[in-house]
N, C-alpha and C positions, 0 to 999 in steps of 0.2 A: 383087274377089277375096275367097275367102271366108276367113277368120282360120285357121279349123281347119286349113284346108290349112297358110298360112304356118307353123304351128307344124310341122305334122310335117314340111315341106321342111329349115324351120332343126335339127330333129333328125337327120333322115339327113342331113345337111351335116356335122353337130357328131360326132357319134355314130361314123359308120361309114367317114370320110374323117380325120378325126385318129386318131381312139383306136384303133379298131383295125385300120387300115389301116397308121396311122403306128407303129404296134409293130411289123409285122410289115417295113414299111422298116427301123426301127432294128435291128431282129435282124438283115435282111439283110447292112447296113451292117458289124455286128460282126462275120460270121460272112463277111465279103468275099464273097459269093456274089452277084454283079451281074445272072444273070438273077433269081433271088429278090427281088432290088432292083426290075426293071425290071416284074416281076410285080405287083409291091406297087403301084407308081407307076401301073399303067393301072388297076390297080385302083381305085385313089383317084381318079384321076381321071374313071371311071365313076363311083362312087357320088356323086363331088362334080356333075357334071352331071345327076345322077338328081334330085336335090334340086331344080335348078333346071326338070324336067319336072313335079314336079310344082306349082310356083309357076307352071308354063304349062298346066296342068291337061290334061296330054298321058299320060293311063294307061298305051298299050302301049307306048311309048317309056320311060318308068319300068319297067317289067317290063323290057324289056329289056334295058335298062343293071344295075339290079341282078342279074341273072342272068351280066351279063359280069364284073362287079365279083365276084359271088360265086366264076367260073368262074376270073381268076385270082388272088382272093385262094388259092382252093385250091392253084392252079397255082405258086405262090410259096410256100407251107406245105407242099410235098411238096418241092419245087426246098430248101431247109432243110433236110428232114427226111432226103433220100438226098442 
């Protein structure tokens, strides 16, 4: 396994599945709006398995998790916003 990679898997782990994933659950939490919650949470959990594509050195599986992860972090940020 090569190290470079293990770094950036444990940063989109760290990075893009707590902090700003888990903000945007807490917001939902306060603001009770449960698909916004439910948005945030596949979110997370996409970018939390992205992580582990790339520690399996699987590129278009990574692309395409981070694209779901993006698709509903947005979709939870609008589900908030109206």
């Amino acid at each position: 396994m090569n190290e470079q990679y293990d770094t950036y898997a444990v940063a989109i782990i760290i990075v893009f599945g707590a902090l700003v994933i888990g903000g945007l659950m807490a917001a939902a939490m306060a603001f009770g709006e449960r698909d916004a919650f439910f948005f945030a949470l596949g979110a997370a959990t996409a970018a939390w398995i992205s992580g582990h594509a790339v520690f399996f050195d699987r590129p278009r599986t990574f692309i395409i998790l981070v694209v779901v992860a993006t698709l509903m972090a947005i979709g939870s940020t609008l589900v908030l916003a109206f």
